[in-house]
Chimera marker file (.cmm) of the C-alpha trace (Angstrom):
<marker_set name="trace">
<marker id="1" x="135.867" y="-38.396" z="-44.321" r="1" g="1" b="0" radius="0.5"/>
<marker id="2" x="137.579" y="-35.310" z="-45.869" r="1" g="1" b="0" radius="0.5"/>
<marker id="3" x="135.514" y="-32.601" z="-48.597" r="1" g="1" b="0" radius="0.5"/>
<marker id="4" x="136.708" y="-30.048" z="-50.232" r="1" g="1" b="0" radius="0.5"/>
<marker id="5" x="134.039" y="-27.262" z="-51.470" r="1" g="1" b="0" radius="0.5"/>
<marker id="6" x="134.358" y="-25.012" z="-53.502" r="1" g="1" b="0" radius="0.5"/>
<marker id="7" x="132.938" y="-21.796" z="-53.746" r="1" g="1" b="0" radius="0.5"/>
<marker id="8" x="132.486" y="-19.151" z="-56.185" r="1" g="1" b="0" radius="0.5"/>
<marker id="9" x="130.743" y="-15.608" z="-57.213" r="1" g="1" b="0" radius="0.5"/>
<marker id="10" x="127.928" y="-16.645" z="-59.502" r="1" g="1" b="0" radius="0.5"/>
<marker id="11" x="127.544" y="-15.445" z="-62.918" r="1" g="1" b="0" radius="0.5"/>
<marker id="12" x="126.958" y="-11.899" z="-63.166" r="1" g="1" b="0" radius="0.5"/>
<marker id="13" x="128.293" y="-10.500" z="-60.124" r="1" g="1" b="0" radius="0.5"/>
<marker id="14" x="131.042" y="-8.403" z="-60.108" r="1" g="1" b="0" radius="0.5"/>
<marker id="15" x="134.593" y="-10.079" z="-59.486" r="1" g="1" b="0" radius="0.5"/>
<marker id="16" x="136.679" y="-7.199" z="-58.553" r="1" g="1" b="0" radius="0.5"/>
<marker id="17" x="139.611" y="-9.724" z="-57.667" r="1" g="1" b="0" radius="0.5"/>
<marker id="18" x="139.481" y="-11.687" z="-60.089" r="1" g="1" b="0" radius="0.5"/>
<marker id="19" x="139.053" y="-8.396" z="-62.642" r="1" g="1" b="0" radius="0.5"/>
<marker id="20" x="142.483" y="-7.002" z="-60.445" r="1" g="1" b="0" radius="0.5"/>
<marker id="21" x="144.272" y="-10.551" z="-61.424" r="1" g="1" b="0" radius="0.5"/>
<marker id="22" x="143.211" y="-10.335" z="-64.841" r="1" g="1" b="0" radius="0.5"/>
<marker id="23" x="144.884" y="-6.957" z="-65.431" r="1" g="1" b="0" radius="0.5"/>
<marker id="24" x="148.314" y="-7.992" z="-63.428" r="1" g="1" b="0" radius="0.5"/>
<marker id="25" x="148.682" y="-11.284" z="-65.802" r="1" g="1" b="0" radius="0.5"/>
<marker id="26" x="148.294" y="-9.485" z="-68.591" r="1" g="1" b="0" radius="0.5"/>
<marker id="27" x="150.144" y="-6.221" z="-67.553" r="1" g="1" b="0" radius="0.5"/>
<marker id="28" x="153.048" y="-9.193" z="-66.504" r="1" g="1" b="0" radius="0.5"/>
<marker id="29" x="152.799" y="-10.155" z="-70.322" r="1" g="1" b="0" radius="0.5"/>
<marker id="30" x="150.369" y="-13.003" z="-70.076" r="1" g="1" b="0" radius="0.5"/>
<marker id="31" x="148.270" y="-11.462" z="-73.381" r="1" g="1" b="0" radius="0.5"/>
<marker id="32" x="146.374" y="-14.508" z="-73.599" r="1" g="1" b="0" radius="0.5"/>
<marker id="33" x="144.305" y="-14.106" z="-70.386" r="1" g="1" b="0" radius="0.5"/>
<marker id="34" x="141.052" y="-13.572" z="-70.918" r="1" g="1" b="0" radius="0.5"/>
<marker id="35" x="138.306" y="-13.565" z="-68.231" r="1" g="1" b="0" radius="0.5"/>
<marker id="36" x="139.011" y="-13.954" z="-64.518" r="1" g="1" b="0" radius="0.5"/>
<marker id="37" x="137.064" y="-15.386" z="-62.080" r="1" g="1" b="0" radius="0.5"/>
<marker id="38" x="138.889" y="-15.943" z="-58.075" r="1" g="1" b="0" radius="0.5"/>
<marker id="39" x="137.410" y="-18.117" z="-55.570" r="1" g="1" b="0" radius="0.5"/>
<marker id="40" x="137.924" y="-20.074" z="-52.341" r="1" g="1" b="0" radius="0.5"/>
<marker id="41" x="138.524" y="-23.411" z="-51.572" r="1" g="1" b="0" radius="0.5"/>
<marker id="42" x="137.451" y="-24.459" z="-47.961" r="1" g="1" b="0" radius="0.5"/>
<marker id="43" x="138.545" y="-28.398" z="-46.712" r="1" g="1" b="0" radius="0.5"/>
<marker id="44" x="136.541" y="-29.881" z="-44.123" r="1" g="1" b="0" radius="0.5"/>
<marker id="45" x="137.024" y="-32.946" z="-41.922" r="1" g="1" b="0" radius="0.5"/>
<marker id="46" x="133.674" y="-34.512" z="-41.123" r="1" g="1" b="0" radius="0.5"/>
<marker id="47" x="132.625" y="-37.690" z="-39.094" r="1" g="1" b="0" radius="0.5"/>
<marker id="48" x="129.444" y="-39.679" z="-41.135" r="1" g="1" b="0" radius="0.5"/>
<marker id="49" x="127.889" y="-42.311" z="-41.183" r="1" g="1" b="0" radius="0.5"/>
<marker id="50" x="127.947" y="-42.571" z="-44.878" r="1" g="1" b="0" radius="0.5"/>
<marker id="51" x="128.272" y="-40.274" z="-47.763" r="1" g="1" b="0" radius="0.5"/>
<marker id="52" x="124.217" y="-39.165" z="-47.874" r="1" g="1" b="0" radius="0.5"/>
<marker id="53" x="124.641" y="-37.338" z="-44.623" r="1" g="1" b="0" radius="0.5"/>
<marker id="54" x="128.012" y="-36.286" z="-45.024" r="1" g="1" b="0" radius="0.5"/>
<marker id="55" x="126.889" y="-34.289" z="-48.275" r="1" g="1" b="0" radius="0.5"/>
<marker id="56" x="123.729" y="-33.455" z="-46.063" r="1" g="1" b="0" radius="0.5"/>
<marker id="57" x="125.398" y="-31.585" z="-43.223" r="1" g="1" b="0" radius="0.5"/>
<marker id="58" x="128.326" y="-30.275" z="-45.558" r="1" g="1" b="0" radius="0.5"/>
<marker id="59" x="125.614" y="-28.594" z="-47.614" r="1" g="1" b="0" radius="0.5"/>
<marker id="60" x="123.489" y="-27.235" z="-44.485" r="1" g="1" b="0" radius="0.5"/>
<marker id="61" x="127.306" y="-25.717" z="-43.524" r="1" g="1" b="0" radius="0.5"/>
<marker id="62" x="127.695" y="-23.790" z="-46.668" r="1" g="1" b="0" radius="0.5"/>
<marker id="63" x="124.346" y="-22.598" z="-46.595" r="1" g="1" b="0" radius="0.5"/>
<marker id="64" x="124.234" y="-20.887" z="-43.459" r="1" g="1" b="0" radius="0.5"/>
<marker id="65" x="127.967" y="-20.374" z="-43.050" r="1" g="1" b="0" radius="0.5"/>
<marker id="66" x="130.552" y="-20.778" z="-46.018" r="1" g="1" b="0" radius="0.5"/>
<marker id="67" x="128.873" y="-19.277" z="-48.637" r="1" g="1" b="0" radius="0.5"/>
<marker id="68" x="126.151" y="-16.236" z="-49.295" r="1" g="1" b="0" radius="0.5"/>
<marker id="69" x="123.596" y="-18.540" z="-51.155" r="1" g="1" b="0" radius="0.5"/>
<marker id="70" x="122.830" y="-14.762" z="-53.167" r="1" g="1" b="0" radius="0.5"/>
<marker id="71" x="125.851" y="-14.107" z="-54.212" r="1" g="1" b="0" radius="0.5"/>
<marker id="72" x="127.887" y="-17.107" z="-54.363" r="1" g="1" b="0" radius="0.5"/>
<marker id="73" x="127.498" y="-20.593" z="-55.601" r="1" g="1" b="0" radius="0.5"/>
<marker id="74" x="129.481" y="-24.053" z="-54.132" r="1" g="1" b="0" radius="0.5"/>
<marker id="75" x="129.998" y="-27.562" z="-55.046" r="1" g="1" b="0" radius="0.5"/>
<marker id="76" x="130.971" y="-30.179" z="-52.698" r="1" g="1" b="0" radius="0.5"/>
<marker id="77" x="133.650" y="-33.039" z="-53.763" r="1" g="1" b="0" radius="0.5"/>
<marker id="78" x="134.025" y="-35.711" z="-50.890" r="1" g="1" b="0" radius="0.5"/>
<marker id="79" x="137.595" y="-36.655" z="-51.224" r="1" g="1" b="0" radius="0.5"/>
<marker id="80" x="137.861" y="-39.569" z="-49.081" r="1" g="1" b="0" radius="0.5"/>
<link id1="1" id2="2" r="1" g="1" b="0" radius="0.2"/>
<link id1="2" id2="3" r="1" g="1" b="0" radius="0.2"/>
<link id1="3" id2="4" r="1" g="1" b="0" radius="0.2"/>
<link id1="4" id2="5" r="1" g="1" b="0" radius="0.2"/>
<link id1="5" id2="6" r="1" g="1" b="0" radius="0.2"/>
<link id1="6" id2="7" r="1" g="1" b="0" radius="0.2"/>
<link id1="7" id2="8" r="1" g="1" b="0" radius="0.2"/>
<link id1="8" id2="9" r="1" g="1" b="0" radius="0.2"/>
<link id1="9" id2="10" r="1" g="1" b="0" radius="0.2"/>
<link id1="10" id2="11" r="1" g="1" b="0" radius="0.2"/>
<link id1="11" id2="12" r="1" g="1" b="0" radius="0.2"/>
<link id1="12" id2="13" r="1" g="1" b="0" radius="0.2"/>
<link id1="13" id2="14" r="1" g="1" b="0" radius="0.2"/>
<link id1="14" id2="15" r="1" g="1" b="0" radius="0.2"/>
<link id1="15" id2="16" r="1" g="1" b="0" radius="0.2"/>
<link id1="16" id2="17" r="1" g="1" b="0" radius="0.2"/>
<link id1="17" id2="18" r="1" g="1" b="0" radius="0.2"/>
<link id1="18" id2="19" r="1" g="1" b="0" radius="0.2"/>
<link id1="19" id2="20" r="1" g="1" b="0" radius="0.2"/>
<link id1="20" id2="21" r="1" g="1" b="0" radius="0.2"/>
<link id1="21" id2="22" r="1" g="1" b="0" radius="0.2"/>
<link id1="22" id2="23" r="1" g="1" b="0" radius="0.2"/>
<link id1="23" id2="24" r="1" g="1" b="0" radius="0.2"/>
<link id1="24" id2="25" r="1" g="1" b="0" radius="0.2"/>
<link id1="25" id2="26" r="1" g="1" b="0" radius="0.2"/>
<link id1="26" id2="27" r="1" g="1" b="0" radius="0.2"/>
<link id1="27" id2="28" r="1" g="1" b="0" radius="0.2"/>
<link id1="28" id2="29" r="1" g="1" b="0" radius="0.2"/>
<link id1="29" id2="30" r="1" g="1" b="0" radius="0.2"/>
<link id1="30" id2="31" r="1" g="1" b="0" radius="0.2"/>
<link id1="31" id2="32" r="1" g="1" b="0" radius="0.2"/>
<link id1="32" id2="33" r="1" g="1" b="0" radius="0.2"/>
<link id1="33" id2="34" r="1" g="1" b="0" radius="0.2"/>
<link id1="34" id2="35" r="1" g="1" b="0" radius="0.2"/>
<link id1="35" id2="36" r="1" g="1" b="0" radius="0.2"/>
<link id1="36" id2="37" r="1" g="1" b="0" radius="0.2"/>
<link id1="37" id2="38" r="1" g="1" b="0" radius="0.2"/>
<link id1="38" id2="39" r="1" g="1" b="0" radius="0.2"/>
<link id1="39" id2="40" r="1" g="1" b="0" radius="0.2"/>
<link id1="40" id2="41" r="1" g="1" b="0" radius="0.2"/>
<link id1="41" id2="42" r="1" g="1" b="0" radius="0.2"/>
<link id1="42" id2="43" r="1" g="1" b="0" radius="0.2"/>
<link id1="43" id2="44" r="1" g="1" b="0" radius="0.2"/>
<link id1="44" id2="45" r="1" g="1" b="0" radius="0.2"/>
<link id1="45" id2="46" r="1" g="1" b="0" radius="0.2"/>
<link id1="46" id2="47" r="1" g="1" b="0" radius="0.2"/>
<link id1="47" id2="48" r="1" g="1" b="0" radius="0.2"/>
<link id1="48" id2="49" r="1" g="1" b="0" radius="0.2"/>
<link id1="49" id2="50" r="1" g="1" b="0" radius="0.2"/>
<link id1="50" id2="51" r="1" g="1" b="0" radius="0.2"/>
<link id1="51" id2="52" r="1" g="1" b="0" radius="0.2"/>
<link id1="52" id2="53" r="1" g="1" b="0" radius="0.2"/>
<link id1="53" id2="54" r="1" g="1" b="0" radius="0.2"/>
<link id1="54" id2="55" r="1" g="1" b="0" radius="0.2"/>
<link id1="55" id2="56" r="1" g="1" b="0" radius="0.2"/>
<link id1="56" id2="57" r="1" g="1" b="0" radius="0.2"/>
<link id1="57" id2="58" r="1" g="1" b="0" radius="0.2"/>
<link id1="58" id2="59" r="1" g="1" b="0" radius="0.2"/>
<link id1="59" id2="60" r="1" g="1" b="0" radius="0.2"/>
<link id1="60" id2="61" r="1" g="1" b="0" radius="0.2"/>
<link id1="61" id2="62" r="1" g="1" b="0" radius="0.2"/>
<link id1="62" id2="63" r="1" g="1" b="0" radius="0.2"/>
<link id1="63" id2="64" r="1" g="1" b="0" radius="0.2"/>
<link id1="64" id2="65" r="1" g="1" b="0" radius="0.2"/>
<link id1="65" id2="66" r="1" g="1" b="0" radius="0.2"/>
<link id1="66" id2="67" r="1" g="1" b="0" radius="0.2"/>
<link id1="67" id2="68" r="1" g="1" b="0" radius="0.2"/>
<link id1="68" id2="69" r="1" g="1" b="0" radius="0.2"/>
<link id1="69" id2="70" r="1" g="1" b="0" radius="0.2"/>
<link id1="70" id2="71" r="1" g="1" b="0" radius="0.2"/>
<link id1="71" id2="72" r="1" g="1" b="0" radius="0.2"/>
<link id1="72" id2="73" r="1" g="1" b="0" radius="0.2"/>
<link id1="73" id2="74" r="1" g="1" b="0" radius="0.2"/>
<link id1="74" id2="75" r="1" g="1" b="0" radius="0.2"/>
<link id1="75" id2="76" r="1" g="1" b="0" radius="0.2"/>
<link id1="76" id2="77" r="1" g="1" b="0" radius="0.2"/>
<link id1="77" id2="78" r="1" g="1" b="0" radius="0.2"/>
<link id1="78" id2="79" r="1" g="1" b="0" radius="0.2"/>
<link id1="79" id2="80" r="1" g="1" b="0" radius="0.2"/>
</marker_set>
């Protein structure tokens, strides 16, 4: 079974990347850009028995690995 998670800076903190991407669209003439935001996108192959404990184990992973539960939220899309 294949997942792909997502993760992201929650609202509020500071996205200096995504702030630095911002400014070179627009300063490449892309006016329209408004806000920013740059994540990552992690794909993980995982052997469940069914979809319960795959979204079980994938979500003890980004807890205490993928992502910093303070600063960063994550979903998790099982893709097959």
């Amino acid at each position: 079974m294949k997942a792909r998670i997502h993760v992201m800076l929650k609202p509020g903190v500071l996205d200096t990347q995504g702030k630095a991407i911002g400014h070179s669209l627009q300063g490449l003439g892309f006016d329209e850009v408004g806000e920013v935001r740059q994540g990552k996108v992690i794909e993980v192959e995982i052997a469940a028995a069914d979809t319960a404990q795959a979204k079980a184990r994938l979500d003890e992973m980004c807890r205490k690995l993928l992502a910093n539960p303070v600063t960063e939220s994550y979903t998790i899309d099982l893709v097959a």
